[in-house]
C-alpha positions as a Python dict, from the first residue, in 0.01 Angstrom:
ca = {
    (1, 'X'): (0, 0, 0),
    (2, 'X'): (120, 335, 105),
    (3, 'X'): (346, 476, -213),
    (4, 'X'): (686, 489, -186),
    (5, 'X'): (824, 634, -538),
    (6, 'X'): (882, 944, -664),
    (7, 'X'): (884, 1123, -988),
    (8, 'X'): (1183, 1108, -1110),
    (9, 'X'): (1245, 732, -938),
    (10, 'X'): (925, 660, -1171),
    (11, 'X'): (1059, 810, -1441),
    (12, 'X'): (1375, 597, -1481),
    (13, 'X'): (1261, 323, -1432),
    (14, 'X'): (991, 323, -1765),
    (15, 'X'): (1310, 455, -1917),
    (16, 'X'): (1484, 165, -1862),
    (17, 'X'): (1177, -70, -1923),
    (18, 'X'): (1169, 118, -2264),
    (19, 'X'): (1546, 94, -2344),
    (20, 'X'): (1518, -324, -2257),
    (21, 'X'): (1192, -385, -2478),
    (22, 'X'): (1407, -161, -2761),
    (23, 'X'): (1644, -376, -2733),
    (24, 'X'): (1438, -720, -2702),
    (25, 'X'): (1230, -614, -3057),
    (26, 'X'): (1561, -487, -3237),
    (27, 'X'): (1713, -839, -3186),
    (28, 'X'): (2017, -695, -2943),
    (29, 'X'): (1898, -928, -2676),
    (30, 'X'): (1789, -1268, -2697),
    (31, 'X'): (1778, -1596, -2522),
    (32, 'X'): (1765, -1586, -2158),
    (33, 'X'): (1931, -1275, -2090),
    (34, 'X'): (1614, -1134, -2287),
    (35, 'X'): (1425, -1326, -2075),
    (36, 'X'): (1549, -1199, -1778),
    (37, 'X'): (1541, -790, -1888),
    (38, 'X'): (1206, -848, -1990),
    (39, 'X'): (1029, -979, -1658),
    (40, 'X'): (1263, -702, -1487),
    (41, 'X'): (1126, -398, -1720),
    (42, 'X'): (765, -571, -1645),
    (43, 'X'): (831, -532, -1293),
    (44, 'X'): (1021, -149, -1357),
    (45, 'X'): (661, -83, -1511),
    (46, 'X'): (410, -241, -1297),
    (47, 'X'): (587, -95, -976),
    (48, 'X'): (584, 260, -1137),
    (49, 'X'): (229, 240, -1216),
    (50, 'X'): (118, 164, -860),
    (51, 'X'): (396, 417, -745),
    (52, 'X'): (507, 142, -485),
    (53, 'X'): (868, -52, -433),
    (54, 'X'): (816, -382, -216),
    (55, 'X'): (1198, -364, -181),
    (56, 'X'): (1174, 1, -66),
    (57, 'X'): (1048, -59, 295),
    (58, 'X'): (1273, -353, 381),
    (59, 'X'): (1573, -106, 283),
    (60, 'X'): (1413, 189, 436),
    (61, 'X'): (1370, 390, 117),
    (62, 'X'): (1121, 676, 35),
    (63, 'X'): (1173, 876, -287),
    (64, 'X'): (852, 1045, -264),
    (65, 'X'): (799, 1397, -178),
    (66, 'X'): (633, 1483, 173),
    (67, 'X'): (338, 1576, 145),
}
């Protein structure tokens, strides 16, 4: 898995994962639409931790700096 995300790409995305599980454990969201946010902010988090996009590749993205 060669990384693919940068920084600031990593950055917004926990952001968001926070801003959705705020939301979930406030009681903004619920039902399936909380279902939904939640298994996307897992995904926001687990791709950010391993610094790698699957979807980045097929659409030709790189958001990391060269090295």
């Amino acid at each position: 898995m060669k990384k693919n995300m940068g920084t600031v790409d990593k950055t917004i995305r926990v952001f968001a994962a926070a801003i959705v599980a705020l939301l979930y454990f406030t009681g903004v969201i619920s039902g399936t639409l909380a279902i939904i946010l939640m298994i996307i902010a897992l995904v926001f988090i687990a791709t950010s931790l391993f610094s790698f996009c699957p979807l980045y590749p097929l659409l030709g993205i790189n958001t990391r700096k060269r090295e």
